[in-house]
N, C-alpha and C positions, 0 to 999 in steps of 0.2 A: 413515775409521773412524767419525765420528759420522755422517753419509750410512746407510754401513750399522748401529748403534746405533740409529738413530730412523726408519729405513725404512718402520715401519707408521705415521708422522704426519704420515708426506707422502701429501697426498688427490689422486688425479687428477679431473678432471673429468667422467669419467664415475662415479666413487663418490662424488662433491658429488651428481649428479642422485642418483641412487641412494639416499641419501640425504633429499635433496629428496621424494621419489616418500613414504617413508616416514614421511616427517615430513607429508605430505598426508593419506595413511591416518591418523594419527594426530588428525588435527584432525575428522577424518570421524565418528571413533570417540567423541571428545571432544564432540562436538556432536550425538550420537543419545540419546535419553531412554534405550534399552535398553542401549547399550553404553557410554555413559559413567562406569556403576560401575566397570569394569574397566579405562576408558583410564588410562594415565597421565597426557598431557596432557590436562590438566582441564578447557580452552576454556571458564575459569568467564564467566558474562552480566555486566556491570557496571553494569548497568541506564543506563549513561551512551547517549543514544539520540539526543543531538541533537551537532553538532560547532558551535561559537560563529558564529553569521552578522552579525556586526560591530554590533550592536545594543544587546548586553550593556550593561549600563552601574553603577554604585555602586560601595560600600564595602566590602569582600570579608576575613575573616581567615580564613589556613590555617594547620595545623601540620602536619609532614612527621616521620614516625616511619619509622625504616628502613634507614638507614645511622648510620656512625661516630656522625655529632651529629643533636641532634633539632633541629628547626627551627621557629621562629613569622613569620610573613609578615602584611604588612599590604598588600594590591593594591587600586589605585583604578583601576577602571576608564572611561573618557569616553566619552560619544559625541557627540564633536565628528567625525564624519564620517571621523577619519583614524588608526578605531582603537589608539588609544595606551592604553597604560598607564602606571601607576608602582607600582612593587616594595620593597617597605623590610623588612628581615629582619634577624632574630638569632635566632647560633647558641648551643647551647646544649650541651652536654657531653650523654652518656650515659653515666652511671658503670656497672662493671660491676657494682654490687650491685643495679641499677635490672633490668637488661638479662638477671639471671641470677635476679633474686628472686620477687616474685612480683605478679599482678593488680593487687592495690589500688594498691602502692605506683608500678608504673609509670602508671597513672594521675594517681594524685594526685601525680607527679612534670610529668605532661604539663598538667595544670592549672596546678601551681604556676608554670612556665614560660609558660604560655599568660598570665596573669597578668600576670605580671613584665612582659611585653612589653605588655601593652596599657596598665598602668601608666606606661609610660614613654610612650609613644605618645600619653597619656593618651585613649583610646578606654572608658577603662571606665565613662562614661556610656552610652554609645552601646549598642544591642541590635542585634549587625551577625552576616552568616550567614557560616557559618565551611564551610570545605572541607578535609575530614580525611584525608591523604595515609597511609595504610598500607601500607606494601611489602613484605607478607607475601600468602599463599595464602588468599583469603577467601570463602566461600559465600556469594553476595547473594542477598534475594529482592527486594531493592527497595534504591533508590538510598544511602538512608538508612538501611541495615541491613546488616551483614556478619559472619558467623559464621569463625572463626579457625578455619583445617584445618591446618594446619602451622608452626611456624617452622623460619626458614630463618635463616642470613645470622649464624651464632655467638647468638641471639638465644635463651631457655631460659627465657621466664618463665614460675611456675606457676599453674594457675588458669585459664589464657585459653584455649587451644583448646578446641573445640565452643562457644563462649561468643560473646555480640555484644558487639566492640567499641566499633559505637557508642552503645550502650544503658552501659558502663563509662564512658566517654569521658564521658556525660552527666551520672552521676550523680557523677563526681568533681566536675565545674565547678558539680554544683546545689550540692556540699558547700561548694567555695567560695566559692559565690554569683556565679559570675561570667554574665553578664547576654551570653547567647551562644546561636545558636542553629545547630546540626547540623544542613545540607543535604543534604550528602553525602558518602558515603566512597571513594575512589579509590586505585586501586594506583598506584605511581608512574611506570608504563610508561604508566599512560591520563592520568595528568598531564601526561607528555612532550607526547603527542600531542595533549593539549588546548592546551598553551604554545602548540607550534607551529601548531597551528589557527586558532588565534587572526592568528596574522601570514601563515599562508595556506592560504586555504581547499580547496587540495588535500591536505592533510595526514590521511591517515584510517588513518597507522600511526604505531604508536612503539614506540621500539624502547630497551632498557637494556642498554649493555652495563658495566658495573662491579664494584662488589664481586659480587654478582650481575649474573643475568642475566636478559632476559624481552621477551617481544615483545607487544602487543593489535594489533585491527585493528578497522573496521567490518563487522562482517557482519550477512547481508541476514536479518532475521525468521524468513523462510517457513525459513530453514534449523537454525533453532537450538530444538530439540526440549525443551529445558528449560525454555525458557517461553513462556509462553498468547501468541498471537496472531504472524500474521504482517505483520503490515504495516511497512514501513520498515525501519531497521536499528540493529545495538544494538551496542558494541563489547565485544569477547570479550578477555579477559584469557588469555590462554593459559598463561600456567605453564609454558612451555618450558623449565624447567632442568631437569624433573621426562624429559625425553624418553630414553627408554632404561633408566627402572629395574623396565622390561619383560624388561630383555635386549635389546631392539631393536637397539643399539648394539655390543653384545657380541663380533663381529669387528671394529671399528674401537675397542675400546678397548685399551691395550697395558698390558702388567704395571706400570706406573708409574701408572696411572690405578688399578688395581687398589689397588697399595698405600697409593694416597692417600686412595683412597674409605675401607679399612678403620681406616685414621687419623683420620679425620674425628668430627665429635661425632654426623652421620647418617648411617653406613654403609648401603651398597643406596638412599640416594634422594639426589634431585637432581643425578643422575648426570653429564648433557648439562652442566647448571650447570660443577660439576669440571672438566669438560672444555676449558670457553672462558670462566668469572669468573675477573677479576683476583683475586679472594680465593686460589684454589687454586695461579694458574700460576707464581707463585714457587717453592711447594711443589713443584711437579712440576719444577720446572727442578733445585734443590735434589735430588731425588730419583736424578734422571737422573745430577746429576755427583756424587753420591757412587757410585753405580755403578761409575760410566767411573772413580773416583777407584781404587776396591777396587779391578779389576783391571788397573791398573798405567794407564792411558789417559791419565792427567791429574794432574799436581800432583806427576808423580814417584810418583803411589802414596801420598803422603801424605795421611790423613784425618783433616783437622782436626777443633775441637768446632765452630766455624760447621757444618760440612756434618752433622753428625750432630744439630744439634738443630734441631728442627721448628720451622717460621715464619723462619729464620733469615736465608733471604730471600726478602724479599716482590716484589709485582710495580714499586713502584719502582726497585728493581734493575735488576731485567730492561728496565723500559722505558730507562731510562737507557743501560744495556750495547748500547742499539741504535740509537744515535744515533752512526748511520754516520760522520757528517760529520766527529764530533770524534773518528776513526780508533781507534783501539785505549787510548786514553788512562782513558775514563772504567770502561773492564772492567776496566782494571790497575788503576786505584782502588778501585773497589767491592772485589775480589777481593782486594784487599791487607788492607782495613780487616777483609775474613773471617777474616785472619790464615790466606789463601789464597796463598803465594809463588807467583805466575803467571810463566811463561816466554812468550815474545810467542806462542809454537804453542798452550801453553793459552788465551793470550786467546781467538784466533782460533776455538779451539773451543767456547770455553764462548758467544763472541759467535753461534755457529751452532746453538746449540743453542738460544737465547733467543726464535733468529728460526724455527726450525721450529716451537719450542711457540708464541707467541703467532700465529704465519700459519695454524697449525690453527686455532687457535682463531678466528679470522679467516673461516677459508672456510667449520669448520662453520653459526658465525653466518650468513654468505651464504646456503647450504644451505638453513635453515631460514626464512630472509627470503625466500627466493627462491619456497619453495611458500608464502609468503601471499600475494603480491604475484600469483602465478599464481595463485592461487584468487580475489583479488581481481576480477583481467582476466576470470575465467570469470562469476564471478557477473555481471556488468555486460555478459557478451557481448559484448566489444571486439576484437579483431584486437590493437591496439596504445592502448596505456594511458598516459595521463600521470597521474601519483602523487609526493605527496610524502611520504617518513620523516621523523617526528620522531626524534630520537634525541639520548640522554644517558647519561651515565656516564661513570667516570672512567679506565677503561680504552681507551677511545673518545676521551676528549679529551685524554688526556694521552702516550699509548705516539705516538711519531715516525713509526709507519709503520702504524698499525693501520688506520684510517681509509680511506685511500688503497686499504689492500690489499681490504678489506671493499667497496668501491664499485666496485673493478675486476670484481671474482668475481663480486659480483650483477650487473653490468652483462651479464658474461662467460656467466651461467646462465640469465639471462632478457630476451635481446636487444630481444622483444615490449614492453619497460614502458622508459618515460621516467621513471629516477628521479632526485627529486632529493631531498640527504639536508640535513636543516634540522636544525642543532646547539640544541636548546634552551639557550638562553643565561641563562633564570633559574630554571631547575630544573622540578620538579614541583609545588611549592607555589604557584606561580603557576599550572600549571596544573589542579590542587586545587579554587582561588578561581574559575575560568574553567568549570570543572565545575558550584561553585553556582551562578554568573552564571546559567546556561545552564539551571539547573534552575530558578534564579528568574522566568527570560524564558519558559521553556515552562508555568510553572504560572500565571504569569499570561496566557501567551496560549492555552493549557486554557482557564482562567474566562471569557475574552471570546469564545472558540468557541463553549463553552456556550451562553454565554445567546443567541450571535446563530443558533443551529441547536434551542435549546429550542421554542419553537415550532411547531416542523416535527415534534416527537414528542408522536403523539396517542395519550394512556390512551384506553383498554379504555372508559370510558365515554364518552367525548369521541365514540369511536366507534360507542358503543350514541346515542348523539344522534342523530349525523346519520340511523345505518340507520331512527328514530324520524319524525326531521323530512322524509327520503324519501320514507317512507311515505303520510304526511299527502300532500306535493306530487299522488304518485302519485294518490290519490283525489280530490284538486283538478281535477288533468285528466283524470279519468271522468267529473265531475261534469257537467251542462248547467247547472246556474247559476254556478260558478266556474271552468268549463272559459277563458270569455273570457281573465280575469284571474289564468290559472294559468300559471307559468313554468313547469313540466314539462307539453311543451303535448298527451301521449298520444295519439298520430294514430292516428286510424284509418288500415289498410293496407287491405283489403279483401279482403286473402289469407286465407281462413277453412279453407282444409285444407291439410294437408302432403300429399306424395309418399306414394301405395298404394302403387306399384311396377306399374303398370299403363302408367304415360305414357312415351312412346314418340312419336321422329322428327326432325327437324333443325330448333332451333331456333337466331336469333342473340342474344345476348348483348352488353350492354353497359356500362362500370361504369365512372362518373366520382367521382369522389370527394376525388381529389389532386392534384398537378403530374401523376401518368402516367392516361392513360385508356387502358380495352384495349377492345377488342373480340374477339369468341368466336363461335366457331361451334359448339355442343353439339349428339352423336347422343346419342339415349337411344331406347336397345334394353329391354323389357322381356319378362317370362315368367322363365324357368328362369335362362336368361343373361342375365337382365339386366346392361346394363353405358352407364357412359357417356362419350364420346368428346369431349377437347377441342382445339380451335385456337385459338389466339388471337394476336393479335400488339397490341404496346404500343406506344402513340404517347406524344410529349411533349406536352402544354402549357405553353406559353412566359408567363412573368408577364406579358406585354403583352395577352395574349389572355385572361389569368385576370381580368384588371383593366379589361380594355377594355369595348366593345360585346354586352350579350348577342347580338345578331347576330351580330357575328363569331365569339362562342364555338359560336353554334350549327352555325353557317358550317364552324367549324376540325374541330367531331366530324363533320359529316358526310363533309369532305375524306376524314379516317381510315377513314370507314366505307367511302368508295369505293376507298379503297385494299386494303381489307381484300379486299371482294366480287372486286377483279382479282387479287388476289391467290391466291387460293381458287380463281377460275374461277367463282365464281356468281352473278355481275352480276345476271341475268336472274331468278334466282331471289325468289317474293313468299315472304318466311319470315315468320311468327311472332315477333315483337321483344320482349324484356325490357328493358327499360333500368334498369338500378342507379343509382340518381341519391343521391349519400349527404349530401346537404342536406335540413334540415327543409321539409317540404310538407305541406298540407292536402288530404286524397283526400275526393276526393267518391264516386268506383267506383274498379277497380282502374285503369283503365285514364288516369286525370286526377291533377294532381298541380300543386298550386298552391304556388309557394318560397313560403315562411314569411319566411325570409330568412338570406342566405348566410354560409358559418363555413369555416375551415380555411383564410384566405386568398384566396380569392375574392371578386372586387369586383364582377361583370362586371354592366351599366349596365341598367336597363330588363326586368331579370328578375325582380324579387321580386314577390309577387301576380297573377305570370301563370303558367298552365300549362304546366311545360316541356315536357309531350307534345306539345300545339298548337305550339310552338317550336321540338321537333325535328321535327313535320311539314315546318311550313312552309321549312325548310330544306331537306328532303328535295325538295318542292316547287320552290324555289328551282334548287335543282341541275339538275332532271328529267333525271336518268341511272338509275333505279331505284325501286320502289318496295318497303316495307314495310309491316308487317302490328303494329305495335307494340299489343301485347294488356297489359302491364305495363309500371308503373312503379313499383319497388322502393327502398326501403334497403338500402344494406349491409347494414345488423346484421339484416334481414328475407331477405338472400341468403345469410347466414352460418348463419343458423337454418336454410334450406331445405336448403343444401347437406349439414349435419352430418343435418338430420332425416331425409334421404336411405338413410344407413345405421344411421341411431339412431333411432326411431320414439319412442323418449322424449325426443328434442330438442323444446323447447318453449321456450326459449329462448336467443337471438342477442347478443352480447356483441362489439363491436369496443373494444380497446383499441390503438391505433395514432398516427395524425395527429389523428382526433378522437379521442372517445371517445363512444360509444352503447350503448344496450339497448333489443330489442326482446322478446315474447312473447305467447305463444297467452292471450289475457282472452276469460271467459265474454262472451260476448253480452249477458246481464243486467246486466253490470254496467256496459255502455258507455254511458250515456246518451244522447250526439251522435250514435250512430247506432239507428236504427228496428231493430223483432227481437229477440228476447227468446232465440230459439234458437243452438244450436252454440256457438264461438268465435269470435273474430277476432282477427288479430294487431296487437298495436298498437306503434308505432313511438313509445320515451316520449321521444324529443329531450330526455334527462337533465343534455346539456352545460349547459341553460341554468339546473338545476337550482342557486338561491343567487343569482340575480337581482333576485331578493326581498328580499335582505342575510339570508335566514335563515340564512345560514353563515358572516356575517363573523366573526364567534366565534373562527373557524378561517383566518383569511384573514392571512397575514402583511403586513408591509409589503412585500416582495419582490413577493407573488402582485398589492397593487395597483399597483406599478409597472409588471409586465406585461403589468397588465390596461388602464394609462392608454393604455401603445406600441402599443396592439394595432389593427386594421383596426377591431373593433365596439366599443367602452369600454363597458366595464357588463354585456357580452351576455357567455354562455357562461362564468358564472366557473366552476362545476365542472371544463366541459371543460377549463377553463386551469389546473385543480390538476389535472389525472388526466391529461391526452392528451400524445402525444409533440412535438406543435407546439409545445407552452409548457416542458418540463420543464428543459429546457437554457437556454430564457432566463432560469427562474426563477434557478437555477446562476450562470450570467453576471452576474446581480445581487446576489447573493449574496456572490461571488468579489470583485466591486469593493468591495461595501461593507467585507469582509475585510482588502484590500487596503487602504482609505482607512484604516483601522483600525492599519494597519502588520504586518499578522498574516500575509499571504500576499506574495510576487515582493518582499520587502526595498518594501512601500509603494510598488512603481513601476506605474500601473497602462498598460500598454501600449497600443498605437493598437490593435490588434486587439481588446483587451478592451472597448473601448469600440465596436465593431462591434454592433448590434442584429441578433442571430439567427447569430452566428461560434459559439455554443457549441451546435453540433447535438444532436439527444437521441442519433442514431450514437454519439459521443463517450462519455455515458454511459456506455451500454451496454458500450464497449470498457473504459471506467477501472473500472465493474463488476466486470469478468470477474476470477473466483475464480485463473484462469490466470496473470493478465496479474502479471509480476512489477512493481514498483514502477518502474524502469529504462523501461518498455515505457510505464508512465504519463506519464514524465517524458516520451518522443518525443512520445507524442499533445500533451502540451501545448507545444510546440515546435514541432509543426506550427503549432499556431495562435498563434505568435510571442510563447507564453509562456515564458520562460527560469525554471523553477523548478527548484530544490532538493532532494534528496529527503522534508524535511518538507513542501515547497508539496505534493508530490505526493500525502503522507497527507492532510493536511485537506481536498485536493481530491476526491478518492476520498469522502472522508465527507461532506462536503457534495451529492456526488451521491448519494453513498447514502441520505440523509435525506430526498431532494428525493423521487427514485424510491420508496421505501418508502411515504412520505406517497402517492404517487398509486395506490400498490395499493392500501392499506389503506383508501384513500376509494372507491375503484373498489371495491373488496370490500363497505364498508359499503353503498354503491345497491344490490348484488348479491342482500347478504342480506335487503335491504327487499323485492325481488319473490322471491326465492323463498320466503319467509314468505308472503307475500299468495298465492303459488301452492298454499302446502298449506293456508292456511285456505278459499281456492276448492273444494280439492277436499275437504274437510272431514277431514282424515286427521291423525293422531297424528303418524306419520313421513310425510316425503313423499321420494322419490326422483324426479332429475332430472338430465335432458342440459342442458348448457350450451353452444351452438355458437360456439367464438370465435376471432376474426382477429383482426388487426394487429400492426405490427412492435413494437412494444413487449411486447405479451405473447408472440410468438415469439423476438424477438431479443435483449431483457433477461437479465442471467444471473439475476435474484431475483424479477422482477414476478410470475412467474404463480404461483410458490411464494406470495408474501404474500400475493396475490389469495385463493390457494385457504386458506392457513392465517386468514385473515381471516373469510370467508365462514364456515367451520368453527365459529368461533368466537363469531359473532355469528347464526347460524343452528344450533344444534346437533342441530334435530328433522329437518333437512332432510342427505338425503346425496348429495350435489353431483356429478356427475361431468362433467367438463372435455374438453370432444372440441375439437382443433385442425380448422378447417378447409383444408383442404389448398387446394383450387380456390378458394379464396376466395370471394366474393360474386356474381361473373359466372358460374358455374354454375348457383348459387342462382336468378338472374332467368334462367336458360333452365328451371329446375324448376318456379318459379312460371308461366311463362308455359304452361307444360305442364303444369299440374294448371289451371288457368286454364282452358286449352280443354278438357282431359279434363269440369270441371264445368259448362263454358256446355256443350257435347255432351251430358251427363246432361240438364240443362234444356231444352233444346231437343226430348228426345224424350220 
């Protein structure tokens, strides 16, 4: 008979998922800017962002508002390495005139208590930060601030909703003078989950089940639409009792839910709550057997005044009446003292009806744990998850079979997740105190971020300087009496026209620059069709060869090039050669090219001051299996220009940001001085990495940039290049990251074997912790691959760190940019001046932000100039097959 009676509160497991599925939607909804006015569950932000990573350490006081008694706590935290605490509390009554009156008075009730405790404690010397546990429904915008949406919990004081609690809270204790200071405010579900965070750090749910009811979790930033910024994860207060007064619930709730909601002091809300808090399921049990009592079912039909007056019994009762073990004994008691005459057939019922309502209650909790814990596993992209629940409340710790039944069903509805459920054992006010610890450890390790990443952010004028001090350089190496002693040493190239669209026929290519060397075979067809044709294939260079014998290195490109030519089928063939050589050299024609001396990692012996042309001769020589016709010797950034000026006849100048970093462009003749000719143009090659050589940028130089600059192959040489170019950006990172580390700010102070690797933190790496895409999860592998075990905060500060490093090298990259194309339109004498800018390297292709701040840089410190950015596709090896073919197209003019 009771089977059939309470038939709708038995849930199969396919209407748990169901459920489940709904209560997802529900958090979806809760968590969209547009649709969260109208969700019910509220997924409020708690601004709580960090979970305690055992470092925490001082003298913490909380008070806990929210249940039966209010509560004052005094926690000392240690960090003697083996995470302890100590907890010392007293409770304190809530009288119902406090609990039903109004604002002022329950404050200056919560002060006077707050008081009394630290009096006794005697802490009232002391100025210690306090953590304010509120287990009501709060609007935060920040951790220390929280506006009252509802009471819940018999709870009816006037004045406080829409109101900030802890802005009340404060000025009670300034009235009593109490010498305390408001960190932050915490509901007591995120308290749970801090208590238990604290003892283990898989813990990023908690869960209450008691008088109320309510669950939080960690969720990820990028998802939570209420507030600014996505990086890392914030934990969400959910307000689950609130589920269903949508109606959502409305076929799973049964006419006894019905009657109790409209009994209640808040009919239509906190529906879900009613359904599984120990506050109601007395009520509801009480409800059920006056029912079964009216029509004869139970008691003989007699209805006493226990069963007809409300509250009458509570969920001690019930939990009691199910304490299987001590057989029918303690139902015939309770039920007697109702002045309920039980027959052993009533016990047996009334004990089945105790066990259907609290096991509902039981699965729907599951239900709704179940879709967090699976939104948990999704967000993280896991297969299978290990997680652990905090959870507290007094229906949870104290009902004989609740527990048990709750652990089975979640087990039972989301096979995928390893849970394990951690009973907080000193409440929420412990973890309250564990909330400011944590707010206290992140605002100090904020301040020490700061100031070791302040540095690395240059004003608006810091970078009107350098694009100034550029300037200057630049004109130093035009000069014939400062050119000797100029660090921007402006080579002349000898390339003094671009592509007409005339040149035409099969030249080879070739372009060393980095660990890959290619060689190319380029058709260029011109007329109508013009078009051009490339081959090429990529050799390695191996660090022993980059470091060895210039010999050998000349030796190893030629190997490549014979491999190329059998390759192709054109052994036999005399071609026209370009060679892209992207180390600084001194030309004397186009065809000669004297190293300067070598950058980007190369060491290779007996090359610097000799002509690498005469070098890859005599190699070619050497071999005598072919010969060539090598008419140019190029820059990159002088093949990057040719190639873009190809299709953009307004490219005039060449930009490599990659391995190194270069600029080259079209200067008057006039104003070259080291070279004869007063006519045309000529392109000069400004070798800008060495730009700061001079110390005229130490200004700007961190202690990071001379550490990398001490480890490097040249010490002294190239410091530009070493703040802009992708060779240094990751090491500058890597020492960054240690110092952070030594600091105790990053990896819990351990700094790893791998971090102390010189050159393990690639600029690739960047690029991918960069990416706008990459969820924080995806950060956390990349640094795992490189055998760092971080956290999801190692992961934020990591990310920002590379972000400051990279930005710093655009916006310096930008300010050289905007120093020549200034001097380009004061050349050409013009108000506005419009320009192509032809540019390679993996950094400016492969970065998700570099060529944004390049170009919004440029923009800015150039405003008369309007910039346009053309990627070169073919790279530089096309460029020295165009050079080489406007090369011959102009010795051919000359010649006739």
């Amino acid at each position: 008979q009771v089977d059939r009676y309470l038939y709708h509160m038995r849930l199969s497991d396919d209407v748990l998922l169901d459920v489940m599925g709904r209560f997802q939607a529900e958090m979806v909804k809760g968590l969209g800017r547009d649709t969260n006015p109208t969700a019910t569950v509220k997924m409020l932000p708690s601004f709580v962002r960090s979970l305690p990573d055992g470092s925490e350490k001082g003298d913490f006081l909380a008070v806990d508002v929210g249940g039966s008694q209010f509560r004052a706590h005094q926690v000392k935290v240690f960090d003697d390495g083996k995470q302890s605490s100590q907890l010392e509390s007293k409770f304190y009554p809530t009288p119902k005139e406090v609990i039903q009156g109004n604002g002022a008075e329950l404050f200056d009730y919560i002060a006077d208590c707050l008081l009394d405790f630290m009096e006794a404690k005697n802490l009232k010397h002391k100025k210690l930060p306090l953590g304010f546990t509120f287990s009501f429904p709060c609007k935060q915008t920040k951790l220390e601030e929280g506006v009252l949406l509802a009471w819940t919990k018999h709870f009816k004081v006037r004045g406080v909703q829409d109101t900030d609690v802890v802005s009340s809270l404060r000025k009670a204790l300034q009235k009593h003078k109490a010498n305390v200071d408001v960190l932050a405010l915490v509901n007591d579900t995120v308290g749970t989950m801090m208590t238990c965070g604290y003892d283990d750090q898989h813990c990023e749910v908690g869960v209450i089940i008691g008088t109320g009811t309510n669950a939080c979790y960690m969720e990820e930033m990028r998802h939570i639409d209420l507030v600014e910024g996505d990086e890392g994860r914030m934990c969400i207060n959910t307000e689950w009792g609130a589920f269903g007064d949508d109606g959502a619930l409305d076929d799973l709730r049964t006419e006894f839910d019905r009657e109790l909601d409209l009994g209640s002091l808040n009919p239509g809300k906190q529906l879900f709550e009613k359904m599984i808090g120990s506050l109601y399921l007395g009520e509801l049990v009480r409800l059920i057997l006056l029912k079964m009592t009216k029509e004869g079912l139970l008691f003989n039909g007699k209805v006493s005044t226990a069963l007809l007056t409300k509250g009458k019994i509570e969920m001690k009762h019930v939990s009691a009446m199910e304490k299987y073990k001590e057989g029918l004994s303690n139902t015939k008691e309770i039920l007697t003292e109702l002045n309920l005459f039980p027959s052993e057939e009533d016990c047996v019922a009334v004990q089945h009806v105790c066990t259907i309502v609290s096991f509902r209650s039981a699965n729907l909790c599951a239900a709704t744990l179940a879709a967090i814990l699976t939104r948990l596993r999704e967000n993280k992209k896991l297969l299978r998850m290990r997680t652990t629940v905090g959870i507290d409340g007094g229906l949870y710790k104290t009902h004989p079979q609740y527990a048990k039944r709750l652990h089975k069903v979640v087990r039972r509805l989301v096979p995928t997740c390893d849970v394990r459920f951690l009973l907080s054992g000193s409440g929420s006010g412990k973890g309250a105190a564990m909330v400011t610890a944590v707010a206290r450890r992140l605002a100090a390790q904020r301040q020490h971020i700061d100031a070791t990443l302040a540095p690395f952010l240059l004003p608006l004028g810091t970078l009107r300087e350098v694009k100034d001090k550029m300037r200057a350089e630049l004109e130093y190496g035009l000069k014939r009496e400062t050119q000797a002693n100029a660090t921007v040493k402006m080579l002349p190239t000898y390339v003094c026209g671009t592509p007409d669209g005339t040149e035409k026929g099969k030249f080879l290519a070739l372009d060393l620059g980095g660990t890959n060397f290619r060689v190319l075979l380029v058709k260029i067809k011109s007329g109508r069709r013009r078009s051009v044709q490339i081959y090429n294939k990529i050799f390695a260079i191996p660090l022993e060869i980059m470091q060895g014998t210039g010999e050998e290195l000349f030796d190893h490109i030629v190997q490549c090039i014979a491999d190329f030519l059998e390759y192709m089928g054109i052994k036999g063939a005399r071609l026209p050669l370009g060679f892209t050589f992207s180390f600084p050299c001194r030309q004397a024609s186009i065809d000669k090219g004297t190293l300067v001396g070598w950058t980007k990692g190369f060491k290779a012996t007996d090359c610097e001051g000799e002509d690498v042309v005469d070098m890859l001769r005599e190699a070619i020589r050497r071999r005598n299996e072919f010969d060539l016709d090598i008419v140019a010797v190029v820059n990159d950034t002088v093949g990057t220009m040719m190639t873009c000026g190809y299709e953009d006849p307004n490219c005039e100048i060449g930009l490599i940001a990659g391995t190194g970093s270069n600029v080259c462009y079209m200067e008057d003749m006039k104003n070259i001085e080291t070279v004869e000719g007063n006519e045309g143009k000529m392109c000069i090659n400004t070798e800008w990495g060495a730009f700061g050589d001079n110390g005229c940028i130490d200004n700007i130089r961190t202690k990071y940039d001379k550490e990398v600059d001490e480890g490097s192959l040249n010490p002294g040489k190239q410091r530009y290049e070493k703040m802009t170019s992708g060779m240094y950006l990751g090491e500058i990172v890597r020492q960054i990251l240690i110092d952070l580390t030594k600091q105790g700010l990053l990896f819990r102070g351990h700094i790893s074997e791998s971090l102390r690797k010189r050159g393990i933190f690639e600029t690739k790496f960047l690029s991918q912790i960069e990416s706008d895409r990459l969820a924080l999860l995806q950060v956390r592998r990349i640094l795992q691959q490189l055998g760092l075990d971080s956290t999801c905060d190692d992961s934020i500060i990591v990310k920002e760190v590379c972000g400051v490093v990279s930005r710093r090298a655009a916006q310096l990259c930008g300010a050289g940019l905007a120093a020549i194309v200034e001097k380009k339109r004061e050349n050409r004498g013009v108000e506005h001046l419009q320009i192509t800018v032809g540019v390679d390297g993996t950094l400016y292709k492969l970065h998700p932000h570099f060529s944004r701040v390049l170009r919004e840089t440029v923009k800015e410190l150039a405003p008369q100039c309007d910039v346009t950015f053309m990627l070169s596709e073919d790279g530089s090896g096309k460029g020295a097959a165009l050079i080489t073919a406007v090369a011959k197209r102009l010795h051919n003019v000359g010649q006739k």
